[in-house]
C-alpha positions in Angstrom: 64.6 117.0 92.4 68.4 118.3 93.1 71.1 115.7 93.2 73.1 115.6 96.3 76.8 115.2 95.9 79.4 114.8 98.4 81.8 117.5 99.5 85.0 115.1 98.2 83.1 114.3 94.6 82.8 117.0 92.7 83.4 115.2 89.6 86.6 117.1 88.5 89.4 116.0 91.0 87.8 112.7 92.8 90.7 110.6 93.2 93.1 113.0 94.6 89.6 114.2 97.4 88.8 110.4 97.9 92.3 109.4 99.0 92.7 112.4 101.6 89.5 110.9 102.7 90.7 107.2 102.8 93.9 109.0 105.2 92.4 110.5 107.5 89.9 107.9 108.0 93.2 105.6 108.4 94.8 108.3 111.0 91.9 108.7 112.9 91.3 104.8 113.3 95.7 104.2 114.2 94.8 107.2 116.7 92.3 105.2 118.5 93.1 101.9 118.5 95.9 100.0 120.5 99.0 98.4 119.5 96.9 94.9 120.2 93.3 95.8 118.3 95.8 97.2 115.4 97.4 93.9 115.5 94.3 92.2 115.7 93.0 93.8 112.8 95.8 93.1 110.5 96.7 90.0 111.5 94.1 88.1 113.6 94.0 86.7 117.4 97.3 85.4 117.4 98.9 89.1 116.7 96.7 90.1 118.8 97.9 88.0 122.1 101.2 88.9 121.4 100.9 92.5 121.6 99.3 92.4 124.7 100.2 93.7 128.2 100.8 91.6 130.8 101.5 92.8 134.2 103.9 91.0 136.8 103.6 91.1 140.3 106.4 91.3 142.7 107.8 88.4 144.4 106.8 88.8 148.3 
């Protein structure tokens, strides 16, 4: 049976392969998420509230 290796792990240069990875894992993630779930994650629920949006109505 052949062995299946992974395109970034090719024994020679893993570090400098796995850490691209681990970067544009991390850009991909700050792409999608907003400035509140990016605050939630590193932070928690109260970061979370405080980077939230909310809207105002007019006085009528």
């Amino acid at each position: 049976m052949g062995r299946h290796r992974h395109a970034c792990c090719d024994g020679v240069n893993d570090v400098p392969a796995l850490a691209a990875a681990l970067r544009t894992l991390q850009r991909a993630f700050a792409a999608e998420l907003t400035p509140a779930q990016a605050a939630a994650a590193a932070a928690g629920a109260r970061a979370r509230r405080a980077e939230l949006v909310y809207l105002r109505r007019a006085v009528t």
